[in-house]
C-alpha positions in Angstrom: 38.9 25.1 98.0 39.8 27.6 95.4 43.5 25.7 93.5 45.2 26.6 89.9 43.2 24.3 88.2 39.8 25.8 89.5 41.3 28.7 88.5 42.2 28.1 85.1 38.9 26.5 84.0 37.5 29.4 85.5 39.8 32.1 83.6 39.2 29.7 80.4 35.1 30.3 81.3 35.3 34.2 81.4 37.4 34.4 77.9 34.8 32.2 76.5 31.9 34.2 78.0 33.9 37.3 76.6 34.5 36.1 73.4 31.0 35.2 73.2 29.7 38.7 73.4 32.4 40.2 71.8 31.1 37.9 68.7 27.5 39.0 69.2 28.8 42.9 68.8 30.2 42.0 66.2 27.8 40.4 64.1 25.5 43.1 65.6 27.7 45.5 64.2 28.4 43.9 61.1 24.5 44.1 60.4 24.6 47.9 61.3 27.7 48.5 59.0 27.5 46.3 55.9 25.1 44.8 53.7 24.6 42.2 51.4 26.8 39.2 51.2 29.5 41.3 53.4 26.9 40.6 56.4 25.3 37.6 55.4 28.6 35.7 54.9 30.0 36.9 57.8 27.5 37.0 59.8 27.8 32.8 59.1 31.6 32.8 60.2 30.5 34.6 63.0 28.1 32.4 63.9 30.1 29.2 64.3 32.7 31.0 66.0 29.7 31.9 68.9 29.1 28.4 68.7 33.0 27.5 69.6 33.0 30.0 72.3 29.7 28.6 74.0 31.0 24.8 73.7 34.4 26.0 75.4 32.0 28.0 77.8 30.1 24.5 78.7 32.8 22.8 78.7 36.4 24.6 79.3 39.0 21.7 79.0 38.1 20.7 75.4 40.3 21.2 73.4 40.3 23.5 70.3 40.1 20.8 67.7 36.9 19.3 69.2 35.6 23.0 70.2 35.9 23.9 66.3 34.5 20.8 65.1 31.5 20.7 67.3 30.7 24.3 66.9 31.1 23.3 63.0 28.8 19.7 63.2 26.2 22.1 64.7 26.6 24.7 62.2 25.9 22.5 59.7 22.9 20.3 61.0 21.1 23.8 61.8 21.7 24.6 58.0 20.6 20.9 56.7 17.9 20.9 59.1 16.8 24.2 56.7 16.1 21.4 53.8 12.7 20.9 55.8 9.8 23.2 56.9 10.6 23.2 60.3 13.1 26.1 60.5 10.8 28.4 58.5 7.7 27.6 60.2 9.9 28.3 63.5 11.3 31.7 62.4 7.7 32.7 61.3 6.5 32.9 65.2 9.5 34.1 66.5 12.9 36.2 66.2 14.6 34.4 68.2 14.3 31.2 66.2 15.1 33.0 63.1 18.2 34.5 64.7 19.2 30.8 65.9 18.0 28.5 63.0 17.6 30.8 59.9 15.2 29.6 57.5 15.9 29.0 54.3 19.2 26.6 53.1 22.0 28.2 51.1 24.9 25.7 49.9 27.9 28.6 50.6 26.9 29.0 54.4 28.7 25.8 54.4 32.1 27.3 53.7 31.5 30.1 55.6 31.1 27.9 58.5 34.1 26.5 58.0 36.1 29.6 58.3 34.1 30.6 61.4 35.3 27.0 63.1 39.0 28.1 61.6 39.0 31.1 63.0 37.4 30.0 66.5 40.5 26.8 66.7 43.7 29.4 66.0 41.5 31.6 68.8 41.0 29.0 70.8 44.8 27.4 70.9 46.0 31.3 70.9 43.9 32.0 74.0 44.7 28.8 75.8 48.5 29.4 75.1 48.7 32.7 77.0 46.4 30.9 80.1 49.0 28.0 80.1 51.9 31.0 80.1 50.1 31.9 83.3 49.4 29.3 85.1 52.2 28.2 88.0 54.2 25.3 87.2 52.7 21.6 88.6 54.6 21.2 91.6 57.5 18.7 92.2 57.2 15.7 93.3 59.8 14.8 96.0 60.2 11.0 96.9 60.8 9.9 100.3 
């Protein structure tokens, strides 16, 4: 049984899945476009803010707050986690751990994260807005 709730998580789902490759074009094209800090610091925000679309992916009724700070707590234990070898050893053998976990720490990815998670929450609560705007009215409840 298909209702408006099922129906909102899943509208939620396919922003978030949007959003989430929308943010990977755009740090793809970032890379392609710009150079220096320009991409590396963006390329951070950009970052977290694919991290807050994937946690509202997995889980569509959190709410912005907790998306952002998740996506950010995240953020920031893959960057600590670059005070040890691990990471570096990682990225050696493979791309795809270098795209996800870096390898070397760098104290102003922090910040950068931070605006990443900003810029995911006013996206978030702007998205969820319009859904709610769309969404019919909870019925009323008629006593008997």
């Amino acid at each position: 049984m298909n209702d408006a709730r099922t129906d909102a998580l899943t509208g939620t789902r396919l922003v978030a899945a949007g959003a989430a490759v929308a943010t990977v074009a755009a740090g793809l094209g970032l890379r392609a476009v710009a150079a220096g800090n320009a991409a590396k610091y963006g390329g951070d925000a950009l970052y977290t803010l694919l991290l807050v679309a994937l946690v509202v992916l997995v889980a569509p009724r959190v709410s912005s707050r907790a998306a952002a700070g998740s996506a950010l707590a995240l953020s920031w234990a893959v960057e600590f986690l670059q005070l040890s070898d691990v990471p570096a050893e990682l990225s050696a053998r493979s791309t795809l751990a270098r795209l996800v976990l870096g390898s070397t720490f760098n104290a102003p990815d922090l910040f950068w994260y931070v605006v990443g998670a900003a810029v995911g929450l006013l996206l978030h609560r702007a998205v969820d807005t319009v859904l709610s705007r769309r969404r019919p009215p909870h019925p009323v409840q008629q006593g008997g």
